[in-house]
C-alpha positions as CSV (number, residue, x, y, z in Angstrom):
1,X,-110.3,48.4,-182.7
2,X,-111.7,50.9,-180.3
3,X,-115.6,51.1,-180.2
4,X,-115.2,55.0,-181.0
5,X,-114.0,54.4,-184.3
6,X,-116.7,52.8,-185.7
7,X,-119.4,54.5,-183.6
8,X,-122.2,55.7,-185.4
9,X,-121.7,59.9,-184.9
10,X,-125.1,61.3,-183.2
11,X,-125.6,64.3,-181.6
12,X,-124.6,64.5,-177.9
13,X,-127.3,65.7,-176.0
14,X,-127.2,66.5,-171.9
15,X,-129.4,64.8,-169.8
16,X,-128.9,66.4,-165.9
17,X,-125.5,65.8,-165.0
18,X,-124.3,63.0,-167.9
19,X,-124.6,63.1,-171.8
20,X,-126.4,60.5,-174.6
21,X,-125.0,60.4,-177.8
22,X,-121.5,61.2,-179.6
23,X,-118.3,60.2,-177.7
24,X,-120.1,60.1,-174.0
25,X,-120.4,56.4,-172.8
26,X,-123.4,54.7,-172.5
27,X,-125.6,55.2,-170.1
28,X,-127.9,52.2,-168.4
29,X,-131.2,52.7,-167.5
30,X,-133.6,51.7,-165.4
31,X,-137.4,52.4,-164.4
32,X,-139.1,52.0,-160.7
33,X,-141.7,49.6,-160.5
34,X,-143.3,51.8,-156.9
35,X,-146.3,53.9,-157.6
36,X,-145.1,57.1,-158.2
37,X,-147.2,58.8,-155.8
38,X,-146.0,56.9,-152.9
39,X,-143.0,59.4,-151.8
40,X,-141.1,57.4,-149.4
41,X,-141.3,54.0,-151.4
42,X,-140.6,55.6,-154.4
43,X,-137.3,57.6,-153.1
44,X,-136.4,54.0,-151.6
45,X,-136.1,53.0,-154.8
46,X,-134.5,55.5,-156.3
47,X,-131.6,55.3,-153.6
48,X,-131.4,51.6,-154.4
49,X,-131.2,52.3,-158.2
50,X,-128.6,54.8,-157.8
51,X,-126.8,52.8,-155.6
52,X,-126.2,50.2,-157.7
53,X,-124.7,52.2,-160.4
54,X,-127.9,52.8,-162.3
55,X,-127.2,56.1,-164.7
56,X,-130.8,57.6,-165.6
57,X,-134.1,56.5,-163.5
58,X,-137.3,56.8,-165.3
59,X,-140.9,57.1,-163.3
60,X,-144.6,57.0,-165.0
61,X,-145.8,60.6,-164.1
62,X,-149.9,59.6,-164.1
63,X,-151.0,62.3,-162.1
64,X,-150.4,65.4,-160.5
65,X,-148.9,63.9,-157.2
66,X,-146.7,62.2,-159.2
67,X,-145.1,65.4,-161.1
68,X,-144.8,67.1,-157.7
69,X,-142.8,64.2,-156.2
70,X,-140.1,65.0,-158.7
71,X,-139.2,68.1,-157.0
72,X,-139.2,66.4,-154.0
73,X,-137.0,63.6,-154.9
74,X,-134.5,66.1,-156.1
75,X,-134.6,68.2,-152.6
76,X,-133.8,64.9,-151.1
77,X,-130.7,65.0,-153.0
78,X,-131.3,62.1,-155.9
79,X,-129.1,63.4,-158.7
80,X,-129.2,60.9,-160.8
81,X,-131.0,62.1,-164.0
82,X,-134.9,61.8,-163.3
83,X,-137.0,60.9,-167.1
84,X,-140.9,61.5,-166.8
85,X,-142.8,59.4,-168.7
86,X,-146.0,60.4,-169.9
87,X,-148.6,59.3,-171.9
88,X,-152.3,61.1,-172.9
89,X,-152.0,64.1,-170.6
90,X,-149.6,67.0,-171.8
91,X,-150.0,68.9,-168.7
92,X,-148.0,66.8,-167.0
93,X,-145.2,66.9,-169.1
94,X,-145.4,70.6,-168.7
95,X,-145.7,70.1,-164.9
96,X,-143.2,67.6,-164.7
97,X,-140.6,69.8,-166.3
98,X,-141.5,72.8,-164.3
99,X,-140.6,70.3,-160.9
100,X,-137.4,69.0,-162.0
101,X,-137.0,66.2,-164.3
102,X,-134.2,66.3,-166.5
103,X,-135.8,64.3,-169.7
104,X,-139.3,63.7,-171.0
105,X,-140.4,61.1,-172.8
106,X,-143.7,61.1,-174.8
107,X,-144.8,59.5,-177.7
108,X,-146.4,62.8,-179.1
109,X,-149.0,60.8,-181.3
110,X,-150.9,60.0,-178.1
111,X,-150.8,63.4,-176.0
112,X,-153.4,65.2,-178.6
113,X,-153.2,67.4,-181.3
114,X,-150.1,69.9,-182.6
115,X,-150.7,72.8,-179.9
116,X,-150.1,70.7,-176.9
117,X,-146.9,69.1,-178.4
118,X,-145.8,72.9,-179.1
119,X,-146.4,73.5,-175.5
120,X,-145.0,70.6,-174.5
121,X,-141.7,71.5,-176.5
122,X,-142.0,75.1,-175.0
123,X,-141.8,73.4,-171.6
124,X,-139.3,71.7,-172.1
125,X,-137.3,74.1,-174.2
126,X,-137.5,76.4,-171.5
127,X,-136.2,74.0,-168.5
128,X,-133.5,73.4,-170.7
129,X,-134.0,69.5,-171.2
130,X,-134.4,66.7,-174.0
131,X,-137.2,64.6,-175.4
132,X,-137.1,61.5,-175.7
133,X,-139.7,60.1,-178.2
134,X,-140.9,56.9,-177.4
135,X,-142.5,54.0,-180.2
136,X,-143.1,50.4,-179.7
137,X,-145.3,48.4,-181.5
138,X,-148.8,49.4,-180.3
139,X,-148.2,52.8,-180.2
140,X,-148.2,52.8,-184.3
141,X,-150.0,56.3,-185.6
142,X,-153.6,54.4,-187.4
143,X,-152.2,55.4,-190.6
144,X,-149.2,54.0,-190.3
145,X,-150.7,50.9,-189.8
146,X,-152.7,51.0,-192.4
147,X,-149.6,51.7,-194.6
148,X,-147.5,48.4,-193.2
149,X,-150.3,46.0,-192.2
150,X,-148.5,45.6,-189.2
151,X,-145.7,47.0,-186.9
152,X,-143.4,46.2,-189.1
153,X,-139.6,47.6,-189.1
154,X,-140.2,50.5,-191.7
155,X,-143.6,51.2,-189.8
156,X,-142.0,51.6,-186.3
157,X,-138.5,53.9,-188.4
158,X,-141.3,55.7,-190.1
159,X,-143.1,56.7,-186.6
160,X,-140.3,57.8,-184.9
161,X,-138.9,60.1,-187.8
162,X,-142.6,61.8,-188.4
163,X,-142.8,62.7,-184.5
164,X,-138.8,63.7,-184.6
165,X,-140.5,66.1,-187.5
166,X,-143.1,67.4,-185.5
167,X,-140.3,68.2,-182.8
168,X,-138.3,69.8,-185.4
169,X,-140.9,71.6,-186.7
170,X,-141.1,74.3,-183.6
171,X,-137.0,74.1,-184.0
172,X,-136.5,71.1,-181.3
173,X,-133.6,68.8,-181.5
174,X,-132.6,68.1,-177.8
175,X,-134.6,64.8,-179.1
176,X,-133.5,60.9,-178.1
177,X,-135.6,58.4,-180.1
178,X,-136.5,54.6,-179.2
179,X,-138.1,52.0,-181.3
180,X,-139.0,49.0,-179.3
181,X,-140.3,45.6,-180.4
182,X,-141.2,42.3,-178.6
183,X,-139.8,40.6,-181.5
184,X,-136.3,41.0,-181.2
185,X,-135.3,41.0,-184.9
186,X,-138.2,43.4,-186.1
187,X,-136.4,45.8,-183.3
188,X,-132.5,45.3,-184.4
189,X,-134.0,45.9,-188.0
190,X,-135.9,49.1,-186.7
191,X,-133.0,50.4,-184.9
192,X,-130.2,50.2,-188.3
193,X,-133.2,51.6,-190.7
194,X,-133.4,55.0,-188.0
195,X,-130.0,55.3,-187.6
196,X,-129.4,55.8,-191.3
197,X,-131.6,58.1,-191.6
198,X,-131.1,60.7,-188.5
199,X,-128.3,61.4,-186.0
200,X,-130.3,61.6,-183.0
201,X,-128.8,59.3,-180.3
202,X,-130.9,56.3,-179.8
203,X,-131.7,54.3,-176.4
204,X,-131.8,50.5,-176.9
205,X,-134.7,48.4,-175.4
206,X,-136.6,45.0,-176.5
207,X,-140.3,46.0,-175.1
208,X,-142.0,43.2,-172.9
209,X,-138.8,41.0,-172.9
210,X,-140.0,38.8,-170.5
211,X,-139.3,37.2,-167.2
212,X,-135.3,37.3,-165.9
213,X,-134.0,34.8,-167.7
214,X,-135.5,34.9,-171.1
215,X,-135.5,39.3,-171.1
216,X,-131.9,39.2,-170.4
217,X,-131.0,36.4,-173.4
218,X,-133.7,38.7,-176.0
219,X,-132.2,41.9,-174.2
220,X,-128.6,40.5,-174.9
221,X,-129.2,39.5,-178.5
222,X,-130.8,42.7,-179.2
223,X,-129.0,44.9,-178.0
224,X,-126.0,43.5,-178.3
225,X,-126.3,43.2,-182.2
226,X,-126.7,46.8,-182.7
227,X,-124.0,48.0,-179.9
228,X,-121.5,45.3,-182.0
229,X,-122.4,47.4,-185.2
230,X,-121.6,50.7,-183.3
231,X,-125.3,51.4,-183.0
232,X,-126.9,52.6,-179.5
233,X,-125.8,55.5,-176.9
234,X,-128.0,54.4,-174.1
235,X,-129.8,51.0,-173.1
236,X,-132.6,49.6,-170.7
237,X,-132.5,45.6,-170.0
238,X,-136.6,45.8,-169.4
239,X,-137.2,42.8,-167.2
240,X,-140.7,42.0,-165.5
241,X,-138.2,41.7,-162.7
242,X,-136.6,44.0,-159.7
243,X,-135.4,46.9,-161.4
244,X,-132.1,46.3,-159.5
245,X,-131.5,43.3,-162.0
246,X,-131.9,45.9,-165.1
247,X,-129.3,47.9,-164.2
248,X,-127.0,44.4,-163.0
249,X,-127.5,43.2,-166.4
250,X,-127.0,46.5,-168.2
251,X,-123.9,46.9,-166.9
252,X,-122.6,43.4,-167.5
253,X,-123.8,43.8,-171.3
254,X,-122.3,47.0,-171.8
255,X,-118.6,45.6,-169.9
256,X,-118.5,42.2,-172.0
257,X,-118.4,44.3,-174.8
258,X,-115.6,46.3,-173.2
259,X,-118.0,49.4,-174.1
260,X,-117.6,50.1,-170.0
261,X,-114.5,52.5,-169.7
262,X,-112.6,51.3,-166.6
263,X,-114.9,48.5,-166.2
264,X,-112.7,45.4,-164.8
265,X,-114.1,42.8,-166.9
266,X,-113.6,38.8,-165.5
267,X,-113.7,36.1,-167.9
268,X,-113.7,32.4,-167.1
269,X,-113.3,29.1,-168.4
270,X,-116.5,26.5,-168.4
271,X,-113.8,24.2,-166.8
272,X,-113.4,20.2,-167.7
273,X,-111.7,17.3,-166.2
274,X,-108.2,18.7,-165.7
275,X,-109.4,21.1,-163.7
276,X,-108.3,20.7,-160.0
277,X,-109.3,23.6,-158.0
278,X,-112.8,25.2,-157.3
279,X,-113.2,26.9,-160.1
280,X,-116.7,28.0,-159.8
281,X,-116.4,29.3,-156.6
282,X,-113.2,31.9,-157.3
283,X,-114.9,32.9,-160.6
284,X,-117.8,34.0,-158.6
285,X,-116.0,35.1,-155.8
286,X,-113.5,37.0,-157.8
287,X,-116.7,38.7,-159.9
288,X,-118.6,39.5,-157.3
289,X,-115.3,41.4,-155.8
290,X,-114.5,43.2,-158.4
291,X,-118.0,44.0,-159.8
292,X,-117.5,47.8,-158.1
293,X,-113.8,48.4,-158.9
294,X,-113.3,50.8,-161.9
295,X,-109.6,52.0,-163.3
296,X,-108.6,54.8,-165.9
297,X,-109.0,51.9,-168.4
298,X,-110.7,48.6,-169.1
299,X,-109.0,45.4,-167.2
300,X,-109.5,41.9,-168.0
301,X,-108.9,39.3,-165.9
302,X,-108.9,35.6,-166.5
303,X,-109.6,32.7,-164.1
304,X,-108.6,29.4,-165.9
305,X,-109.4,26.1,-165.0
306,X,-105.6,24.8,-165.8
307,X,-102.1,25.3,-166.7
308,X,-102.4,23.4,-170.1
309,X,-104.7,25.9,-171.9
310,X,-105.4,28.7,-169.0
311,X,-101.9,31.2,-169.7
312,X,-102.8,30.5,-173.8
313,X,-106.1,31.2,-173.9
314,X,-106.2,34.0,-171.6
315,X,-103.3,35.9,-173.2
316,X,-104.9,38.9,-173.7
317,X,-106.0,39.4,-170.2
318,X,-104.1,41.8,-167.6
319,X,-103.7,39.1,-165.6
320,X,-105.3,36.2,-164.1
321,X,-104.8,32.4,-162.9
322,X,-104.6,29.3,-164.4
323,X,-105.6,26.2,-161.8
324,X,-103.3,23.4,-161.0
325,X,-103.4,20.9,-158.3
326,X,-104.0,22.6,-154.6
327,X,-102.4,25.9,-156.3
328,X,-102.8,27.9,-159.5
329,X,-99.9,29.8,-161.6
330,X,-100.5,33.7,-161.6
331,X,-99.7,34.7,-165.4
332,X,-100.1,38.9,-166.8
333,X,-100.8,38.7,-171.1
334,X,-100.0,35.1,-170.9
335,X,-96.5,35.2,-168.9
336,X,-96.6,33.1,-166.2
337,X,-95.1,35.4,-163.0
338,X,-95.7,33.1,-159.9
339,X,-97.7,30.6,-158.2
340,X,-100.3,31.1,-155.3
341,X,-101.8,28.4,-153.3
342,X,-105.4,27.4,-153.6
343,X,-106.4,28.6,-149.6
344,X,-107.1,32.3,-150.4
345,X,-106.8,32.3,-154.2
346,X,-109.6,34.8,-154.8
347,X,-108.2,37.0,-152.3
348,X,-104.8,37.0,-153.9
349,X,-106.1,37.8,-157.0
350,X,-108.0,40.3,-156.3
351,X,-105.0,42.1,-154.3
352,X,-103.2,42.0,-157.7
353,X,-106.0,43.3,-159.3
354,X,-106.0,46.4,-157.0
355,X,-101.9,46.9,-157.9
356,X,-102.9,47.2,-161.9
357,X,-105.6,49.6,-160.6
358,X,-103.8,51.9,-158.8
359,X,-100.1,51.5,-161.2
């Protein structure tokens, strides 16, 4: 069944030059880790996001400097979608929109009373962007807290709607909305209670997920749950990591969940005894290769560690290559076509890869 169909329907909302929400694919994000004031080291690493394929780039906006620097990025021709992020100080949200950025994200329970959220919502009305209200689980309004005990699920739901509210209450609906947890479950049960109860598009995150290995596995099970249940229209891998790796893993979630349209998705086998050929090595290779080739559709390609189960197993797949002894059978949707020898295998494949591409 195509993702689409079960989809949870939110509003589609534009964000510079791509779109959150309805039937737009969905987006990866990613946030530099460079003090924002620091021009040159800070457009470094936007170019390096953008180049790997990242989709929206968010920067902390602290200060003045900061705000200015968006403009700046923009005349130095980053397109990707900038997000400000701001926290206690409205005017910067104000400023920040007035330079440039294409989102904001506040949480509006910690930039001060009513009138500086209305201005904030003018600002931003008036640049012609979204919101994107942010809560995680010390960002809980006091009487909120008092209500729960704790940041529980309902208490972080609650949050979110009340500041959608206040947005809605000076006739503002450009609005994304995150919950974000630590605790994996207490986010996946956050995320279905708010998206019964609004259409906004929500972005997918588990806060403070940890170091590279452990944030992608709590990422993955996260996220994943919700995007399986049709739930999410844009996602951040947080990692206390090179940003670089957020993106890499945000993509590789969303494509093994064949969410990536024209993503050229490679699965593999974990090999065993029968297998005769360097398995590990093509997978890689192979991966690697194709990690930057899209189509007008998704592609699956198999590399099988032997003849016996390889064609079988991988029937689904486009094509791919199931390992014999010095060579390896080339089968498409479980039809063996040919034979190829070991010496160049990944190269081979990757040629016939190209053919499906381009047919």
């Amino acid at each position: 069944m195509e993702y689409n169909q079960y989809r949870r329907r939110s509003r589609k909302i534009k964000v510079g030059n791509i779109y959150i929400g309805g039937d737009a694919e969905i987006p990866v994000q990613s946030m530099t880790n460079v003090s924002s004031a620091d021009f040159p080291a800070l457009l470094a690493q936007m170019r390096q996001l953008r180049d790997i394929g990242c989709d929206i780039i968010r920067m902390t906006v602290p200060d003045r400097e900061s705000a200015r620097n968006i403009s700046r990025l923009k005349e130095a021709g980053i397109t990707v979608p900038i997000v400000a992020d701001i926290h206690f100080n409205y005017r910067l949200a104000i400023e920040s929109a007035a330079a440039g950025a294409d989102k904001i994200r506040i949480n509006p329970g910690n930039i001060g009373g009513e009138e500086r959220v209305k201005a904030v919502v003018a600002a931003c009305r008036n640049a012609g962007i979204p919101i994107r209200v942010g809560v995680n689980s010390g960002s809980l309004q006091r009487e909120i807290l008092e209500k729960y005990g704790s940041p529980t699920p309902e208490a972080l739901a609650e949050s979110a709607l009340l500041h959608a509210a206040l947005l809605e209450k000076y006739d503002f609906y450009d609005t994304v909305l995150a919950v974000k947890s630590s605790d994996v479950r207490t986010m996946i049960q956050a995320v279905r209670i708010l998206a019964g109860k609004c259409d906004y598009p929500l972005h997918l995150g588990v806060t403070e997920a940890g170091t590279y290995k452990p944030g992608v596995l709590r990422s993955a099970v996260g996220i994943g749950s919700l995007l399986c249940d049709g739930i999410g229209d844009t996602i951040r891998v947080s990692l206390t990591a090179d940003p670089v790796n957020e993106v890499r893993e945000g993509k590789a979630l969303i494509s093994s969940l064949g969410l990536a349209r024209g993503a050229v998705r490679v699965v593999s086998c974990p090999t065993c005894g029968r297998t005769k050929i360097d398995l590990i090595k093509i997978a890689s290779e192979v991966e690697e290769r194709l990690s930057s080739v899209r189509a007008d559709r998704p592609i699956t390609v198999a590399v099988m560690g032997c003849a016996v189960n390889g064609p079988g197993e991988a029937r689904e797949a486009d094509i791919g290559i199931a390992g014999g002894d010095g060579e390896a059978l080339l089968f498409r949707h479980g039809v063996v076509i040919g034979k190829l020898p070991e010496e160049g295998l990944a190269d081979r494949l990757f040629e016939e890869v190209l053919k499906i591409v381009r047919d």
